[in-house]
KOLPAVEX-974113 format. One record per residue: residue number from 0; x, y, z of N, C-alpha, C in turn. Coordinates in Angstrom, 1 decimal, padded with zeros to 4 digits, m for minus. Each point is the difference from the previous one (the first is absolute). Layout:
// KOLPAVEX-974113
  num  n.east  n.north    n.up  ca.east  ca.north   ca.up  c.east  c.north    c.up
  NUM       X        Y       Z        X         Y       Z       X        Y       Z
...
***
This chain:
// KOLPAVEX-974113
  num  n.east  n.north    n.up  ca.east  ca.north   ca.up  c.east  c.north    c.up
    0   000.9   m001.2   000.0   m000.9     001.2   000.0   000.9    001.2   000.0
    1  m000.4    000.9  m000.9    000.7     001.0  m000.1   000.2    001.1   001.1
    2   000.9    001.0   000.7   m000.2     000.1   001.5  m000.7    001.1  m000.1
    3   000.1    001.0  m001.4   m001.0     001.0   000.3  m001.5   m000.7  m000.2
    4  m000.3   m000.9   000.3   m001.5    m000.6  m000.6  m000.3   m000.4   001.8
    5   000.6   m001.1   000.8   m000.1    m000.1   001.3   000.5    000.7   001.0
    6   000.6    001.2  m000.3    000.7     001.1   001.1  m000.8    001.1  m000.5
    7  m001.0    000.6   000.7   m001.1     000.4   000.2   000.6    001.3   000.7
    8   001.0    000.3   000.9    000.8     001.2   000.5   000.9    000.5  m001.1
    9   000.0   m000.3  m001.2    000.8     001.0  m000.9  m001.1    000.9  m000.9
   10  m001.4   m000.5   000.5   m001.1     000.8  m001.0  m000.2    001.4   001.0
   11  m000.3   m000.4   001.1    000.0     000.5   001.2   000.7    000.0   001.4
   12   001.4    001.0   000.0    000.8    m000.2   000.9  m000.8   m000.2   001.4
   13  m000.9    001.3  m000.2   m000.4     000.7   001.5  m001.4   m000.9   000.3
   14  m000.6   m001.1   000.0   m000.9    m000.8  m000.1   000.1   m000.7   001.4
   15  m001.3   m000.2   000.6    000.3    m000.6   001.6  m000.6   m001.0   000.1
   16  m000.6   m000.7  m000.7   m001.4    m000.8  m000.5  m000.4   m000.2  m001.0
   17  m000.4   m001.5  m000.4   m000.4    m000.3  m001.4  m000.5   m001.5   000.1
   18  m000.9    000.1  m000.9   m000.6    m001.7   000.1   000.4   m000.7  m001.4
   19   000.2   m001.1   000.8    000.6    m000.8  m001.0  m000.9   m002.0   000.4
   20   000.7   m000.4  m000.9   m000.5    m001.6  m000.1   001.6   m000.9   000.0
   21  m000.1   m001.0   000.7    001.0    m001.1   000.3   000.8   m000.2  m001.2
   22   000.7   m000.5  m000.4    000.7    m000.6  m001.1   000.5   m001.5   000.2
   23   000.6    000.1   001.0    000.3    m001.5   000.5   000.7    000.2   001.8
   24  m000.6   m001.4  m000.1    000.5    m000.3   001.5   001.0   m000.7   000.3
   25   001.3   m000.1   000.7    000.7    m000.7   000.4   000.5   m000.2   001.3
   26  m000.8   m000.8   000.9    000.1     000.2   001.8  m000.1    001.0   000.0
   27   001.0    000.6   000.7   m000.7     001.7   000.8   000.9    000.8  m001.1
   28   000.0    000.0  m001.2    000.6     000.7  m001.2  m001.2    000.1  m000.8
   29  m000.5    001.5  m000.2   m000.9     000.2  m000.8   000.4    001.0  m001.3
   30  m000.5   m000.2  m001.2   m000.2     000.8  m001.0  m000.7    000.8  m000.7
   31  m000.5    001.3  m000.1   m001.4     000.7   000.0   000.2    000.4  m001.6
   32  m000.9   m000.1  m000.8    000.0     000.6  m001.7   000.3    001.9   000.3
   33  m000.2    000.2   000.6    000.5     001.2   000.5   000.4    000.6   001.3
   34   001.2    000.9   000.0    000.4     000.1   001.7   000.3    001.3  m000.5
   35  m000.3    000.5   001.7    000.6     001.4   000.4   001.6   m000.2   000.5
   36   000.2   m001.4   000.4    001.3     000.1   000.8   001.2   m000.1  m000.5
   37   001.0    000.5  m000.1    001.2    m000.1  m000.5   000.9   m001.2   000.5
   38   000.7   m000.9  m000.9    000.8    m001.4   000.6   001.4    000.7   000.2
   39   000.6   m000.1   001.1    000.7    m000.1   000.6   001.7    000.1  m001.5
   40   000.7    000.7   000.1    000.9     000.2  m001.8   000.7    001.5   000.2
   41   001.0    000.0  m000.7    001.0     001.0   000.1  m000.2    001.3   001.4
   42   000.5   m001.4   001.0    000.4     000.8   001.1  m001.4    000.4   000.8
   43  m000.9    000.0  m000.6   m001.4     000.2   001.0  m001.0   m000.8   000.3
   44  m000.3   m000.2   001.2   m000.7    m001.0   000.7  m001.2   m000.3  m000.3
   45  m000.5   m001.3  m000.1   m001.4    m000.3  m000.4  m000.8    000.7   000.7
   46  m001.4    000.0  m000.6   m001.0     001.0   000.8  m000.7   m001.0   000.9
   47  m000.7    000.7   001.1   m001.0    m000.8   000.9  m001.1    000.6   000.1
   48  m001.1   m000.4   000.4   m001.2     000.4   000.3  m001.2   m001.4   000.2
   49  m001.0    000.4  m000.1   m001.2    m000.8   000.2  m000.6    000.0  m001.3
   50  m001.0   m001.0  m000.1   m001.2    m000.8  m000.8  m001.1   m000.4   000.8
   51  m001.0    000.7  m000.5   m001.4    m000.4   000.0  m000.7   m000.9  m000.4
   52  m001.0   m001.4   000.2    000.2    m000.5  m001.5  m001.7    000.0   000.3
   53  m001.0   m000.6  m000.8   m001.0     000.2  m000.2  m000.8   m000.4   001.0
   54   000.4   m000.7   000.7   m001.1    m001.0   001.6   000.4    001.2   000.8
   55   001.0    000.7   000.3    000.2     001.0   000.9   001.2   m000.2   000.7
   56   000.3   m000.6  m000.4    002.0    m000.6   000.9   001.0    001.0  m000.5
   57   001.1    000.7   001.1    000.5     000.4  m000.3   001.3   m000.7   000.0
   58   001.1    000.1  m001.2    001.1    m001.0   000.3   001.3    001.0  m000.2
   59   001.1    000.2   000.9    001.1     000.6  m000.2   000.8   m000.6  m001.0
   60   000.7    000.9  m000.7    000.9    m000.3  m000.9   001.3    000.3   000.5
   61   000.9   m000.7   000.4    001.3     000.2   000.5   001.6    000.7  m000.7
   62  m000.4   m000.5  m001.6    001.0     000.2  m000.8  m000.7   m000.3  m001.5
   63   000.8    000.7  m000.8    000.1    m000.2  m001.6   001.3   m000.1  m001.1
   64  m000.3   m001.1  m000.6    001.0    m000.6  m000.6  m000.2   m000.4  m001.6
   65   001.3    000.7  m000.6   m000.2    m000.6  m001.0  m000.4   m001.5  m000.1
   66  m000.6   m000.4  m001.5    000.4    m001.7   000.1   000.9   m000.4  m001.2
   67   000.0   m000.9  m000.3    000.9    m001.1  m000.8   000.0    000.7  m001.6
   68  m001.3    000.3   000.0   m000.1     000.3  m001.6   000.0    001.6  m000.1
   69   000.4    000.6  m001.2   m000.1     002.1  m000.3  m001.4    000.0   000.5
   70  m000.2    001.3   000.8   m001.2    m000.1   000.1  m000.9   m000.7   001.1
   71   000.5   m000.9   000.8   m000.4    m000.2   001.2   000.1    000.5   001.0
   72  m001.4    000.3   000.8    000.3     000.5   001.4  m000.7   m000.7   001.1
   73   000.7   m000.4   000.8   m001.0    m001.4   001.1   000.4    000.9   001.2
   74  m001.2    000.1   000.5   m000.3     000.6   001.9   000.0   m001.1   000.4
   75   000.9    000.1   001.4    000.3    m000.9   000.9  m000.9    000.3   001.5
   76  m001.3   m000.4   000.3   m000.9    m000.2   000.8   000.7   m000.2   001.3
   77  m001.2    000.1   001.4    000.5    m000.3   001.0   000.1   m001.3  m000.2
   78  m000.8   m000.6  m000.5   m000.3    m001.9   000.6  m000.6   m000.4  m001.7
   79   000.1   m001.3   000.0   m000.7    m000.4  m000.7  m001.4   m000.4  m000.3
   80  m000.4    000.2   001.7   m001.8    m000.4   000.0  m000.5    001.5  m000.4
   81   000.2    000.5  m001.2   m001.1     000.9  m000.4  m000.9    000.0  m000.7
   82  m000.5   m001.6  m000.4   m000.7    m000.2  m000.7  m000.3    000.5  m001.7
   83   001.0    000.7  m000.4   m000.6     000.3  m001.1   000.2   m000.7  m001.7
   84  m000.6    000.1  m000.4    000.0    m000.5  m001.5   000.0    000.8  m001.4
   85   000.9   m001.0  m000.9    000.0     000.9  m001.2  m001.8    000.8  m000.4
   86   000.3    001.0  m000.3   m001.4     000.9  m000.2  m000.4    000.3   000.4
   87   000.0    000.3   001.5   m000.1     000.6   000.9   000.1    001.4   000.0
   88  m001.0    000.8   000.8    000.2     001.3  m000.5   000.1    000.8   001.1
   89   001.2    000.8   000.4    000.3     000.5   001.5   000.3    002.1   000.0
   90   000.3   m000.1   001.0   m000.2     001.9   000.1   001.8   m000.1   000.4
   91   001.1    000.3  m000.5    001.3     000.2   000.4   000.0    001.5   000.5
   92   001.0    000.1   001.2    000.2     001.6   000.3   001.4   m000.4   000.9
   93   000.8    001.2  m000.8    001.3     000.2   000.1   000.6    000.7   001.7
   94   000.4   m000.8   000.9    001.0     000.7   000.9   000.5    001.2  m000.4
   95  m001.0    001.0  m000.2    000.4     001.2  m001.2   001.2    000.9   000.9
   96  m000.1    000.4   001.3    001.2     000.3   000.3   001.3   m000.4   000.3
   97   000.2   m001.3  m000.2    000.8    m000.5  m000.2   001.0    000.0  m001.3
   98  m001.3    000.1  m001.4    000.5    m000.1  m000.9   000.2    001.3  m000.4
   99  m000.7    000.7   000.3    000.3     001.5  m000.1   001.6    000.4   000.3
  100   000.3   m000.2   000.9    001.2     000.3   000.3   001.4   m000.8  m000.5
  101  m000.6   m000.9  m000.4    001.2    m000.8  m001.1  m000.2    000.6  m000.9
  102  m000.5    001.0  m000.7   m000.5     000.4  m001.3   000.5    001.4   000.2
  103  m000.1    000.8   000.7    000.7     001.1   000.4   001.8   m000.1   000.0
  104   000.3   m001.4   000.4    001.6    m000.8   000.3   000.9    000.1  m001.2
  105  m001.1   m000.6  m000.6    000.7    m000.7  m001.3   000.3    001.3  m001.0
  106  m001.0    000.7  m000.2    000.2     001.2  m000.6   000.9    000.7   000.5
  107   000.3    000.1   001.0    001.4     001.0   000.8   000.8   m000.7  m000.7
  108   000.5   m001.4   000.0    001.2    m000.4  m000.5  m000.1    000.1  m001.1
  109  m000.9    000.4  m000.6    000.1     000.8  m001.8   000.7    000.8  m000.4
  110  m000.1    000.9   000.5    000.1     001.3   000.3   001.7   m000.1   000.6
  111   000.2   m000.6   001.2    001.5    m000.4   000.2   000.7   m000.5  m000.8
  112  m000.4   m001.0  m001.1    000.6    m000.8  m001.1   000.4    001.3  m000.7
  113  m000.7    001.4  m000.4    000.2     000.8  m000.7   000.7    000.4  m000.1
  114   000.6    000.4   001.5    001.0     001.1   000.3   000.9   m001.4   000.6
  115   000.7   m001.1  m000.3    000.8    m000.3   000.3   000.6   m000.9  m001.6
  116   000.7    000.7  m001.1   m000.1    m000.6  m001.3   000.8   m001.3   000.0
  117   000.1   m000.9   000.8    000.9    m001.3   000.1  m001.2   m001.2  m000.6
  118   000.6   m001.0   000.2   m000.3    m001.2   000.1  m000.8   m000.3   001.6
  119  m001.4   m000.4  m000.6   m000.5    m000.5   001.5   000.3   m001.8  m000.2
  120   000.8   m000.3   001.7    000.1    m000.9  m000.1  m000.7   m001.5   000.9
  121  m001.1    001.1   001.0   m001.3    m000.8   000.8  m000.5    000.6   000.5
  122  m001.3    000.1   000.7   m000.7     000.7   000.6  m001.0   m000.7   000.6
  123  m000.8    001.1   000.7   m000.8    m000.8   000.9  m001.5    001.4   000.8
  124  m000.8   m000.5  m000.4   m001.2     001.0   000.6  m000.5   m000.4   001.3
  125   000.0    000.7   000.3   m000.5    m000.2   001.9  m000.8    001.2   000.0
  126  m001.2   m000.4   001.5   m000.6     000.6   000.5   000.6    001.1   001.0
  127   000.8   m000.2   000.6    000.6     001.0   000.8   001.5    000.8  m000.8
  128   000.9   m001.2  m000.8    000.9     000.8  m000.5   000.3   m001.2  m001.1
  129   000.4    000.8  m001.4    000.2    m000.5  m001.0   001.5   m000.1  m001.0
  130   000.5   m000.6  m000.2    001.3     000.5  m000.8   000.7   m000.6  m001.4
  131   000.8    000.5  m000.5    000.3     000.0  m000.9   001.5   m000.5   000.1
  132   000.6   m000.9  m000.6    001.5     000.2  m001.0   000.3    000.4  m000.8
  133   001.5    000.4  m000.1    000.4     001.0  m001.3   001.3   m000.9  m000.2
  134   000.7   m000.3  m001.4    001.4     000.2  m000.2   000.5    001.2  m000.3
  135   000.6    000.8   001.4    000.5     001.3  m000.4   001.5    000.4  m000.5
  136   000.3   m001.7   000.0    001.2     000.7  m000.7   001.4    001.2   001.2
  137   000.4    000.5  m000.7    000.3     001.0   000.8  m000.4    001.4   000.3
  138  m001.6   m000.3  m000.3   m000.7     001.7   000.2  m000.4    000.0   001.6
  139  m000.5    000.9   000.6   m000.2     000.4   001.3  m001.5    000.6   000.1
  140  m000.9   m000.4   001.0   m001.3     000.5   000.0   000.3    000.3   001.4
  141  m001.4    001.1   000.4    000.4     000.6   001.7  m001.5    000.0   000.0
  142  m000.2   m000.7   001.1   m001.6     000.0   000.3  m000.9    000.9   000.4
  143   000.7    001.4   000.4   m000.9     001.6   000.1  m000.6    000.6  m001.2
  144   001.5   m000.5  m000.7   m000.4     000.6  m001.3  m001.4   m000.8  m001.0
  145   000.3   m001.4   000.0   m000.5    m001.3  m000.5  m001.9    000.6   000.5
  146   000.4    000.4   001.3   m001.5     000.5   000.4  m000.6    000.7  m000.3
  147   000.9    001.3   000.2   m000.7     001.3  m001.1  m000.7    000.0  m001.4
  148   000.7   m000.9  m000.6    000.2     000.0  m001.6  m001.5   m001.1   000.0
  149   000.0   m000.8   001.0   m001.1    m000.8  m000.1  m001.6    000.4   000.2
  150   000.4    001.2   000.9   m001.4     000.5   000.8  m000.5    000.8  m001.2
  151   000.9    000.9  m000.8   m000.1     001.2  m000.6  m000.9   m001.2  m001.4
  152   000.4   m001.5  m000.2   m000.8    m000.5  m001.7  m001.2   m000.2   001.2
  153  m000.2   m000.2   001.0   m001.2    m000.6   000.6  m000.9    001.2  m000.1
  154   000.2    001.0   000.6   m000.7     001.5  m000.1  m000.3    000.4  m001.4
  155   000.6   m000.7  m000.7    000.1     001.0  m001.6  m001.6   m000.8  m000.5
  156  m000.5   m000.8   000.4   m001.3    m000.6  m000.2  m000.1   m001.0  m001.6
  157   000.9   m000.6  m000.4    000.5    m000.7  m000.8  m001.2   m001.0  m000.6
  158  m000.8    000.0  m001.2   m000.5    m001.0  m000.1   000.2   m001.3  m000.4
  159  m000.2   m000.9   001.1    000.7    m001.6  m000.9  m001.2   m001.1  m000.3
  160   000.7    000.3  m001.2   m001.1    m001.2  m001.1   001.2   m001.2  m000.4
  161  m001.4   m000.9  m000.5    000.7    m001.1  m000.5  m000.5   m000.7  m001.9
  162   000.7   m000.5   000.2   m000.4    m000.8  m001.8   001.2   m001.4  m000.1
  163  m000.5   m000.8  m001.1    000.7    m001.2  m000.2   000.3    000.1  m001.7
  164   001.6   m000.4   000.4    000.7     000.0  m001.4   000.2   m001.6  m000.2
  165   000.0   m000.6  m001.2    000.1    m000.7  m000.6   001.5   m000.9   000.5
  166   000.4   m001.2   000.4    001.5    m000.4   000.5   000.8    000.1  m001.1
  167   000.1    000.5  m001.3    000.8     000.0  m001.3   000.4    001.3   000.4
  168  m001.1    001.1   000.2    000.3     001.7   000.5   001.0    000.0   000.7
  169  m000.1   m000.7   001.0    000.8    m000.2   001.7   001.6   m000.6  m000.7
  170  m000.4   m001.1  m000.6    001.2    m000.1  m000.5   001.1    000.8  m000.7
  171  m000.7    000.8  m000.5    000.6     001.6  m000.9   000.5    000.9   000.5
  172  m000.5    000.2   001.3    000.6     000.5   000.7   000.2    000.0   001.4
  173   000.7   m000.9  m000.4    000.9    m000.7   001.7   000.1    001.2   001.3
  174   000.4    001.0  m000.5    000.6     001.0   001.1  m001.3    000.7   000.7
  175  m001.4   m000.5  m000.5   m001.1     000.6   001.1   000.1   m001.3   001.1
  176   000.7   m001.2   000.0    000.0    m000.5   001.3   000.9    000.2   000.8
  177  m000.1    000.2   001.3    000.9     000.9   000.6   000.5   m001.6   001.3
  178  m000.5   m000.7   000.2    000.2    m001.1   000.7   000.9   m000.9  m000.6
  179   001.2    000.0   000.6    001.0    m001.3  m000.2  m000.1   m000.8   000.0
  180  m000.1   m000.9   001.1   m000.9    m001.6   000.6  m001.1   m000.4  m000.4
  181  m000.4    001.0   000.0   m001.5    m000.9  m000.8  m000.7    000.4  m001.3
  182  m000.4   m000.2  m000.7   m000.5     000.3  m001.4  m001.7    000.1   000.3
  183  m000.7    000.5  m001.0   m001.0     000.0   000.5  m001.2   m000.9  m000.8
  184  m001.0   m000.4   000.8   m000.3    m001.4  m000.9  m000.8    000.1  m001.3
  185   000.9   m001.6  m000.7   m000.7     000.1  m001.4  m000.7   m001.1  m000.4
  186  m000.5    000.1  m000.7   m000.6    m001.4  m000.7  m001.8    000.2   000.2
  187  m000.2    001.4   000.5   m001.9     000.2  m001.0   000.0    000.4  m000.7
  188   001.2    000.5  m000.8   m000.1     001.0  m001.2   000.6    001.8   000.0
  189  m000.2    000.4   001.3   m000.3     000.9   000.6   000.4    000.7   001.6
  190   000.4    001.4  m000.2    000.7     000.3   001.0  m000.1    001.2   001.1
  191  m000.5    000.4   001.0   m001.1     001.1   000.5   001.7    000.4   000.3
  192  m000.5    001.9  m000.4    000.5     001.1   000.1   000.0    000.6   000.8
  193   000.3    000.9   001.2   m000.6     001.0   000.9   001.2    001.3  m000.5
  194  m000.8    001.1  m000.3    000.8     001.6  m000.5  m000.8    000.6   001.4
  195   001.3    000.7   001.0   m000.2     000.7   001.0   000.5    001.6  m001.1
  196  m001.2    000.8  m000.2    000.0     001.1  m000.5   001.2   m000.3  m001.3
  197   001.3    001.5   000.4    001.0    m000.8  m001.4   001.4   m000.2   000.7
  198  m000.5   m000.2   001.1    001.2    m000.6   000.8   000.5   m001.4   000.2
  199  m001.1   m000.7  m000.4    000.1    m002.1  m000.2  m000.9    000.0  m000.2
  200   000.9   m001.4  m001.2   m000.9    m001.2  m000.9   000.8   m000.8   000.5
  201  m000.6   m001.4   000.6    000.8    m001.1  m000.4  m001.4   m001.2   000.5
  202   000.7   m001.1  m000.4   m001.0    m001.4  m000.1  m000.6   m000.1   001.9
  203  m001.3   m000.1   000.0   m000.3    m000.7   001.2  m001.3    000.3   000.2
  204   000.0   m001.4   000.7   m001.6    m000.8   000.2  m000.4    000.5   001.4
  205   000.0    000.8   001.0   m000.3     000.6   001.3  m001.2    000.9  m000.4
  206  m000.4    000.4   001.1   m001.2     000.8   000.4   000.5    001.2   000.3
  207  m000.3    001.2  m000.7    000.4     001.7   000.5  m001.0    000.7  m000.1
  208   000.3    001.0   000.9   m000.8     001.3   000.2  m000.3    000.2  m001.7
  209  m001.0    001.5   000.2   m000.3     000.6  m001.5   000.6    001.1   000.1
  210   000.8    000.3   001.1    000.6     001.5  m000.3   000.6    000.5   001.1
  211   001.5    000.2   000.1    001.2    m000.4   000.6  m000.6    000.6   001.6
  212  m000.6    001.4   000.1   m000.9     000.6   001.0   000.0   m001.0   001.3
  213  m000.6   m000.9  m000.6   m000.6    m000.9   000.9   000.7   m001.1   000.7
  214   001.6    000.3   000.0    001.0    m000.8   000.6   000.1    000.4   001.0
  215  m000.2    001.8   000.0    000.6     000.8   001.6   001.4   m000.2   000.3
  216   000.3    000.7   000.8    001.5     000.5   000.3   000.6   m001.8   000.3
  217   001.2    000.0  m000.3    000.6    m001.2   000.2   001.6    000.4   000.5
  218   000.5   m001.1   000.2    001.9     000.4   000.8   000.8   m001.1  m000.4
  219   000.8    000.1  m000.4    001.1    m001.0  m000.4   000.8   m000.3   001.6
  220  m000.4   m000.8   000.7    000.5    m000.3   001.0   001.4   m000.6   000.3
  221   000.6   m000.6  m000.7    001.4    m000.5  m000.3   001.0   m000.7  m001.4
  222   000.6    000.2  m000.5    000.5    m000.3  m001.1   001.2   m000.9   000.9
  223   000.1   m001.7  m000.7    000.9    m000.7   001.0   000.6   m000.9  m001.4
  224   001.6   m000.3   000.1    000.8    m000.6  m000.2  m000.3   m001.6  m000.7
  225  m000.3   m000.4  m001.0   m000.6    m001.4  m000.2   001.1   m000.6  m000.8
  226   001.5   m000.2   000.2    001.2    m000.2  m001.2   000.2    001.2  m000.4
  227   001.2   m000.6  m000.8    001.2     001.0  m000.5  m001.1    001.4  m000.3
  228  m000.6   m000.6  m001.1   m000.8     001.4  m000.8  m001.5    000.5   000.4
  229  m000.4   m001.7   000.6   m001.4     000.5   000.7  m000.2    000.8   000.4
  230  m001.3    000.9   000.3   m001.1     000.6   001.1  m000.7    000.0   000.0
  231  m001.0    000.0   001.0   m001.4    m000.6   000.4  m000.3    001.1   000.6
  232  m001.1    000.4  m000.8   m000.3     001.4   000.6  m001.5   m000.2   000.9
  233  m000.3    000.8   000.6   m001.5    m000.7   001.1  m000.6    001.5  m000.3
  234  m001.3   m000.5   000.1   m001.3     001.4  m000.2  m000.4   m000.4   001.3
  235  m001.2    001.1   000.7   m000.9     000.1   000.5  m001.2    000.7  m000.3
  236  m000.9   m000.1   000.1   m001.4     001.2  m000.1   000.4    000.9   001.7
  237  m000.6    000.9  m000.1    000.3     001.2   001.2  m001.1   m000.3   001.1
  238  m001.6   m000.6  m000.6   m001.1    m000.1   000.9   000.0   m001.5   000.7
***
């Protein structure tokens, strides 16, 4: 299944709720023909929340994961006794503050990716603090500065949109991927974009704000030593 067809949060970032029908069941691993939740992929944590389903049961959803094939996403339930069956027709609603704030995360390290022109070489989105790697080579960053520079694209009210290029596009031009280690996945055909105003483009499948505004003041809390050339730079949000 193609993932813009079952990822239901790229039509609608800001979405808290949505009804959907079963797809398949596997123990406490479920499949929905449509989801609000994002699977767990480049550095940001599956979504959680609850399900409704038609008798009136409410069932927590603990985690989301890609599956086996492009295009899979299986929720991992509390338990397996939740009774439900392919066709089934339920009310999903997103742990929206939770995911809100990964979505606020991920777009700061956008925006960090910008103003740091290296090689990223891992990262990682968190709720409380999030970070990035760089191959810097022998350049120097200072985290006051790193902050300033960061607050000033966050205020500037940036709008970030997205679109999917074709994997032959991507192939053409290599230098919009900015990640070392990992490449970004292929084999649907197809490759999601995110442009933070005209400050970044590059490949990825995460959940963002619509407009940089809505990240709020943030701080570069420590820039630390990871090997010869490494650094691992850490964000925070301010609230």
């Amino acid at each position: 299944m193609s993932p813009a067809l079952q990822a239901a949060f790229y039509d609608n970032p800001m979405a808290k709720s949505l009804e959907s029908r079963v797809l398949a069941v596997e123990g406490d691993r479920v499949m929905l023909e449509r989801t609000l939740f994002y699977p767990e992929g480049g550095g940001q944590p599956g979504d959680q929340g609850s399900w409704l389903t038609a008798t009136g049961t409410s069932l927590k959803v603990t985690d989301t994961r890609k599956g086996e094939l492009p295009g899979e996403i299986w929720h991992q339930l509390e338990t397996d006794a939740h009774g439900l069956a392919v066709g089934d027709l339920l009310q999903q609603t997103l742990d929206w503050e939770r995911r809100y704030r990964l979505m606020r995360m991920h777009s700061a390290l956008h925006l960090l990716c910008s103003l740091v022109p290296r090689g990223v070489t891992g990262g990682s989105v968190g709720l409380e603090r999030s970070r990035l790697d760089f191959d810097l080579g022998d350049a120097a960053v200072d985290k006051l500065e790193l902050t300033e520079r960061l607050n000033r694209l966050v205020e500037a009210g940036l709008e970030v949109t997205s679109e999917w290029i074709s994997d032959t596009e991507l192939d053409a031009n290599p230098e919009l991927v900015r990640t070392m280690s990992v490449q970004p996945p292929r084999g649907s055909g197809s490759v999601r974009m995110v442009r933070m105003g005209g400050v970044d483009y590059q490949p990825c499948g995460g959940t963002h704000v619509l407009n940089t505004s809505e990240i709020g003041a943030v701080t570069i809390s420590k820039i630390e030593n990871k090997g010869k050339l490494n650094r691992r730079i850490h964000l925070q949000l301010n609230d």
